[in-house]
C-alpha positions, -999 to 999 in steps of 0.1 A, spaced: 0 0 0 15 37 -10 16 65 10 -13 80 -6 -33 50 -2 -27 50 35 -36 83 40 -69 81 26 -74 46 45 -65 67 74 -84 95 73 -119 74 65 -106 57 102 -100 92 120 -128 104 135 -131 65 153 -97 66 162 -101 101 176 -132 91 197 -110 64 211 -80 85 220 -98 108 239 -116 83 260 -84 68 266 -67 99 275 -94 119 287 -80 149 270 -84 164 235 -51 175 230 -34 142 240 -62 129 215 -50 148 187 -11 141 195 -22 105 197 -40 109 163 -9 121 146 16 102 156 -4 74 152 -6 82 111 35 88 112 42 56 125 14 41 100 35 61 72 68 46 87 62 10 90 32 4 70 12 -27 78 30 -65 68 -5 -78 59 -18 -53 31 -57 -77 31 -61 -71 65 -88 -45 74 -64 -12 85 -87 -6 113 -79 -30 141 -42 -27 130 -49 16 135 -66 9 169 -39 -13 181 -16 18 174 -35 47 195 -44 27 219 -9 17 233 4 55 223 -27 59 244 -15 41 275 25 51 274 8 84 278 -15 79 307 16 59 322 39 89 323 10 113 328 2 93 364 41 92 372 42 130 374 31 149 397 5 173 386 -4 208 405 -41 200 420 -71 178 409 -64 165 370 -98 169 356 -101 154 317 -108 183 292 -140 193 280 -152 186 242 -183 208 223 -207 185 208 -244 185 201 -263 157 212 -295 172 197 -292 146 168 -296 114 191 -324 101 206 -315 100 244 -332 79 270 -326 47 294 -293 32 284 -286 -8 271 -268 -33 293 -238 -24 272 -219 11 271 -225 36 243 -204 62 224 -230 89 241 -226 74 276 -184 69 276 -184 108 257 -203 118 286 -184 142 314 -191 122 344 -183 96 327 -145 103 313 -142 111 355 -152 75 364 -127 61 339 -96 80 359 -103 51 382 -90 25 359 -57 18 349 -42 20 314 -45 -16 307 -84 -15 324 -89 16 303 -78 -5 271 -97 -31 275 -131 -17 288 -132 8 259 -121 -20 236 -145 -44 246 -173 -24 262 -179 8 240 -156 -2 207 -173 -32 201 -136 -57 197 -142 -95 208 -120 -109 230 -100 -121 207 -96 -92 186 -88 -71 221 -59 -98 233 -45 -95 197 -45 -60 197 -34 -53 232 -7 -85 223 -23 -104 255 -40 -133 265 -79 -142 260 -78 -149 296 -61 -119 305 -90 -99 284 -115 -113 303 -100 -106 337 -89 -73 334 -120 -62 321 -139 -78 349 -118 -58 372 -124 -30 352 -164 -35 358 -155 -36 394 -140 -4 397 -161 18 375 -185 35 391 -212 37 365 -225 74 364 -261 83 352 -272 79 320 -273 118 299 -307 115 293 -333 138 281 -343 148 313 -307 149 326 -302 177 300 -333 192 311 -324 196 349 -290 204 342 -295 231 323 -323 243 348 -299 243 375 -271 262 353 -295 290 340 -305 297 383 -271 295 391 -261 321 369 -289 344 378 -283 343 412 -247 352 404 -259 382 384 -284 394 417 -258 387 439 -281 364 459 -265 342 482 -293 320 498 -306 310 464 -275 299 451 -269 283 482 -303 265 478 -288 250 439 -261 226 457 -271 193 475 -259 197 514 -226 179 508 -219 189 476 -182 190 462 -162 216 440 -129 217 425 -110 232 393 -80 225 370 -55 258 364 -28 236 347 -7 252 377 -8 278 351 -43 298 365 -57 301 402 -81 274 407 -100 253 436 -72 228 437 -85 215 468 -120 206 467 -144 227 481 -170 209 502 -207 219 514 -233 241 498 -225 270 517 -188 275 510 -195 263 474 -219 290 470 -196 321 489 -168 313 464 -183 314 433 -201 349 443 -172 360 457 -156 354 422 -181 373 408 -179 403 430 -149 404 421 -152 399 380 -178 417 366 -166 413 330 -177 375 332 -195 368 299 -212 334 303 -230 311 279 -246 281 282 -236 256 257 -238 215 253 -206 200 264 -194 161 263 -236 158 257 -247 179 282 -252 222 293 -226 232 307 -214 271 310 -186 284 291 -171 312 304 -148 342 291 -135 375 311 -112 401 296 -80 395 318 -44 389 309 -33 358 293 -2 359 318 -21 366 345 -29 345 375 -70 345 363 -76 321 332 -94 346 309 -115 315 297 -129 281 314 -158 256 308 -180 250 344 -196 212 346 -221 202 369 -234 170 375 -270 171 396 -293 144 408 -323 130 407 -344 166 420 -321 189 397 -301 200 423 -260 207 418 -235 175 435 -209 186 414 -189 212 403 -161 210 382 -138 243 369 -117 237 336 -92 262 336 -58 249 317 -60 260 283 -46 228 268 -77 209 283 -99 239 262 -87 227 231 -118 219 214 -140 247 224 -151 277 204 -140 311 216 -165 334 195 -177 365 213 -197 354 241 -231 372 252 -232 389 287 
């Protein structure tokens, strides 16, 4: 197979290999590094069996690039909570209610989600998304993975073990999400204090991800009370904040854009996640500050 020919084989695989780099790495940038060197080693050492199907052979590629990166990524220390990096997509196109025994693209894309999947290892991570959400049989994972059967099937049995399953991104998960967004920002803009109190469960959690490059909640912030004096207190403070609410990783989430330096210690731009419950009312909240995990959102003037 030539050059060219590989490249087009390639780029009819991208957007899959993409979608499995990022749920690997749990951040678009390492995604799109992944993605690239991926092709450069397919252009280097092009594939003995030219009749094979290119796309296991593909996978096999990002998905160990994949793990070398997680590996040195969890050897280093990192400044503060590593949260995965947020992704703008429209779920208005899928038809979203209870999910199948199985895991889905929409489910795995999902915010909560890509958190859950930090409590895997590398290998876990492999093999879950391989089996679970990419649809490989066993004994397409082992060969890809260059395992046993039996080793498949166990790690991914200890994978189901440690993942804590979040809920489903519904219809009516969008719908209370957003709910709870659009009150939280009004009763930043009135300054109210008790109402925003009132958006956060009693032991709910907050906690953001500067990079060590902006000032964030490194340390999470716990209860509703101090969750709700902080983020006034940040808007006291900031009253250029231009916020939108936009559908990230499948669900509203704010996107948010201030006129401050680019070298100073406030990140001019961040997405805000939330994850509520059952009665609409905020668990979690989650800051992304580091601008390489804001790689794939859109920076157009926001509206105040």
């Amino acid at each position: 197979m030539d050059s060219t020919a590989l490249a087009e084989a390639f780029e009819a695989h991208r957007k899959l290999l993409w979608g499995l780099s990022y749920r690997m790495t749990g951040s678009p940038a390492d995604a799109d590094d992944v993605v690239q060197e991926t092709f450069l080693r397919a252009l280097k050492r092009p594939p003995a069996d030219q009749e094979s199907p290119l796309r296991p052979w593909l996978a096999a590629i990002a998905v160990n690039l994949s793990k070398d990166l997680l590996r040195r990524r969890k050897s280093r220390p990192y400044p503060g909570v590593w949260l995965p990096g947020p992704v703008e997509w429209d779920t208005s196109d899928y038809v979203i209610e209870a999910p199948q025994e199985h895991f889905d693209l929409l489910e795995t894309g999902s915010y909560s989600f890509l958190v859950a999947l930090e409590d895997l290892s590398p290998q876990q991570r492999a093999v879950f998304l391989l089996r679970e959400v990419f649809d490989h049989s066993v004994d397409e994972t082992a060969r890809l993975l260059g395992i046993s059967e039996s080793n498949v099937k166990v790690t991914l049995h200890r994978a189901r073990k440690v993942l804590k399953r979040p809920s489903y991104p519904t219809s009516r998960k969008r719908e209370l999400t957003g709910r709870a967004l659009r009150r939280f920002q009004e009763a930043l803009a009135t300054q109210d204090l008790e109402t925003l109190e009132s958006l956060f469960t009693p032991d709910a959690k907050a906690c953001g991800d500067g990079g060590g490059i902006y000032a964030s909640a490194e340390i999470p912030i716990l209860g509703a009370r101090a969750i709700a004096q902080f983020f006034l207190l940040i808007a006291q403070q900031d009253p250029s904040m231009r916020l939108q609410l936009r559908e990230i990783n499948g669900l509203p989430a704010q996107v948010g854009e201030r006129d401050v330096p680019e070298t100073g210690p406030r990140a001019p731009r961040w997405v805000l996640l939330v994850e509520v419950d059952a009665e609409g009312r905020i668990a979690w909240v989650r800051s992304v500050l580091a601008p390489r995990k804001l790689t794939r959102i859109s920076w157009e003037a926001s509206k105040p």
